[in-house]
N, C-alpha and C positions, 0 to 999 in steps of 0.2 A: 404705412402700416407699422409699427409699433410689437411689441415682444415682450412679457413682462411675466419672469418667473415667480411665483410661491410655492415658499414651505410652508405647508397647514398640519400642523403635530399633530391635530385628531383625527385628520381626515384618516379614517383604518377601513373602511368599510363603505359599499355604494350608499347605503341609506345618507353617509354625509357629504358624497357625490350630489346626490339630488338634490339636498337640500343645497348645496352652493349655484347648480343649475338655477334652482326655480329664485335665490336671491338678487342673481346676478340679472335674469333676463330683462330687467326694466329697465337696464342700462343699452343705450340703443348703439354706443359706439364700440361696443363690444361687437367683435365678428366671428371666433372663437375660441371654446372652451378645450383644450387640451388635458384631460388627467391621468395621471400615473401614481393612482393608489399605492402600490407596496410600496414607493421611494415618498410618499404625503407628499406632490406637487403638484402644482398647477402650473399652467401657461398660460396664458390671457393672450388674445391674439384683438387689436382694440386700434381703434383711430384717436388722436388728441390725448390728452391729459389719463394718467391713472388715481386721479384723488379718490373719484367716486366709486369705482372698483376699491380703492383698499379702504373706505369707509364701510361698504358694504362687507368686506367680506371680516372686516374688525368687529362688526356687529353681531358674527354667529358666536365669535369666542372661542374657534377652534384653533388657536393658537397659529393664525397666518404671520406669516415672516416675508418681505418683498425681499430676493435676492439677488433680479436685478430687470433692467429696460434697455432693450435693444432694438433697432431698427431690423426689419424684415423684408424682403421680396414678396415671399410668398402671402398669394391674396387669394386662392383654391384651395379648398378644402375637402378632402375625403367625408362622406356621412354614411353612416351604415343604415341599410335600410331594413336590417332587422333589430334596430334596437326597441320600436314599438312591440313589436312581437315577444322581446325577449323579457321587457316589460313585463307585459300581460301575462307570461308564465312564472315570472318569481311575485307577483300582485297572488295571483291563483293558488299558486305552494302556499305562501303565508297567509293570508287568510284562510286556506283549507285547514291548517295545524294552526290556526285561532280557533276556531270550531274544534279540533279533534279534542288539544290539550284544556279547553274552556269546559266542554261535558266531561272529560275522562277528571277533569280537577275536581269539578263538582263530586261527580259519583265518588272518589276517593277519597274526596276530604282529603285535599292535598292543597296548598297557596300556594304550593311553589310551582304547579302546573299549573294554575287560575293565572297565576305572576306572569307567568312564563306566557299564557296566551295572549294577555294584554300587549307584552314585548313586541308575538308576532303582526297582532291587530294593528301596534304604533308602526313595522316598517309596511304595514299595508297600506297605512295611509298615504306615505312619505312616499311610493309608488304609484298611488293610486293618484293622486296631486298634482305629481309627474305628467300623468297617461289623460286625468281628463279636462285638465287646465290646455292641454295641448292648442293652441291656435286660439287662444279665448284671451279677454284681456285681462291686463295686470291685477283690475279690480275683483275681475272675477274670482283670480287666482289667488288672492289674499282674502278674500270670502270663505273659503274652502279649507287652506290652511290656518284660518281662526277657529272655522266649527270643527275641524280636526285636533287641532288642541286641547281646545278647551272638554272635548269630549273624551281624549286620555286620559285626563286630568279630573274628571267626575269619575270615571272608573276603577282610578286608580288609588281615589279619596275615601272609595267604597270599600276598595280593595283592604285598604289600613282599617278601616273600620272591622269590619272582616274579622282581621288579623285581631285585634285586639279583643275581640268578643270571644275568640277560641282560645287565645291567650289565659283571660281570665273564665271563662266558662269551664266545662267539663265535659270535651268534643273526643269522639273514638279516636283513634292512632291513624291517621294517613296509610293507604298501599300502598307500601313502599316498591313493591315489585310493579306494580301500575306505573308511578312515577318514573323507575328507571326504564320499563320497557317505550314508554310514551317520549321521554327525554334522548334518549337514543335515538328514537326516529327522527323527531324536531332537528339533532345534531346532524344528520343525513340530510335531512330537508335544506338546511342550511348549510352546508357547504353544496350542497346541488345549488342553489339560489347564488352563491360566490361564484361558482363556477360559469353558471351559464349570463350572469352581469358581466365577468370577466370576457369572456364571448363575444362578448360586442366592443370591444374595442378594434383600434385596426391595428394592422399585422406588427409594425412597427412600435405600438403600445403592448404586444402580446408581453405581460406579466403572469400568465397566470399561474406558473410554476412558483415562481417568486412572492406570488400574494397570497399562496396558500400557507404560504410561514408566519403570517399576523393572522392574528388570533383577533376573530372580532369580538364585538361584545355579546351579539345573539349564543354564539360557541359555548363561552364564558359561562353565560345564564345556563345554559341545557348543562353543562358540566357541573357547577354549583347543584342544580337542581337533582343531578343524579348522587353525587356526595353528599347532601340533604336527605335523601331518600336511604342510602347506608348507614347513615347515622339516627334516622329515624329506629332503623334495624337495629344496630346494637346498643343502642340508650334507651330503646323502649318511649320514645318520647317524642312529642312532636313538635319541642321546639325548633330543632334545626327546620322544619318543616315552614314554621315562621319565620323563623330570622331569612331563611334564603327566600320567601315571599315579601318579606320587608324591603329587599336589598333591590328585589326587580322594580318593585313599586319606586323606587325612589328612582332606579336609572328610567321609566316611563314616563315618570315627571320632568326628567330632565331634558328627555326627547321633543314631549310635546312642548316647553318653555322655547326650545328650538326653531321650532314648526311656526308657533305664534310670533317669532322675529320676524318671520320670512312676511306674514300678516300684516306688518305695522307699517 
């Protein structure tokens, strides 16, 4: 058995946990996957040769580094058998606040909460791919992660269209007190979802103090969104309102281009 560390600079957050899961698994000399988010590393725990692990994991672009390969004893591995479950309840939070912030955007006349649900919608996917690829085969699973793609990626094509019609049209002023009240919850919801992904780690991986200091992207978005919404307030104006709907739209794009690697 074989030992082979990475440093992956994007890895900041579970959603690009799973996507290195669901890339890796057609690799059958793989036995396992060790992560320690807050430090962006991986373990590979693997029989023979590592070329095809660092082809694969070269292909998401999240900045992998091999640091190094070592021989190993251990051939037992601890599995937590609440990470289905734990799953299922950050699948359930984000897609709930897809639905909450997708109508509350609408009634408001807000893109930066519409942005913002697309966000939630893209790590529902990234879990949900997870949870029902489970035991099914590789084809299957590349089936799944294309029509999730490609279907961010119509949404969020809609989304800029959107944007660009209130841009030049002449659309009322976004609630800005809706946005910030809505964007606060979302920021709750997600770190509840860090928190209990951290959860399932085992005791010896326990980071979760330490991984509460990166700032993921979802964070980031609810944060922008609510600074979008203050400055809607004192500019009287609903471009900030755009511009931070422009900026989600584009990180959604760049999730689901992600998704579709994992596809090919």
């Amino acid at each position: 058995m074989n030992k082979t560390v990475f440093e992956i600079s994007k890895m900041d957050c579970p959603s690009e946990e799973n996507l290195i899961r669901m890339k890796l698994d057609e690799i059958s000399n793989i036995k396992n996957l060790d992560f320690d988010i807050p430090n962006r590393k991986l373990t590979v725990f693997h029989e023979g040769g590592i070329q095809s692990i660092e082809e694969s994991l070269s292909g998401l672009k999240l900045g992998t580094k091999k640091i190094k390969t070592e021989q190993t004893d251990q051939t037992e591995f601890e599995e937590n058998s609440q990470q289905k479950k734990l799953l299922w309840s950050v699948l359930i939070i984000n897609f709930a606040f897809f639905i909450i912030e997708m109508t509350t955007g609408l009634i408001s006349k807000s893109m930066g909460l519409v942005a913002d649900s697309l966000d939630m919608l893209a790590d529902s996917f990234v879990y949900g791919i997870s949870l029902f690829a489970v035991g099914g085969s590789i084809v299957k699973k590349k089936k799944i992660a294309n029509l999730a793609g490609y279907f961010q990626i119509l949404l969020a094509l809609i989304g800029f269209a959107e944007v660009l019609r209130r841009f030049f049209g002449n659309e009322k002023l976004p609630d800005f007190s809706t946005m910030i009240i809505v964007s606060i919850l979302a920021l709750i919801a997600n770190g509840i979802c860090l928190y209990l992904l951290q959860k399932s780690k085992s005791k010896k991986e326990a980071h979760m103090k330490a991984s509460m200091i990166f700032t993921s992207n979802d964070i980031i978005i609810n944060t922008g969104v609510i600074i979008a919404a203050l400055l809607v307030n004192w500019l009287n104006s609903s471009t900030p309102d755009l511009i931070i709907g422009t900026i989600v739209f584009i990180l959604v794009i760049q999730g689901a281009i992600r998704i579709l690697k994992i596809g090919r």
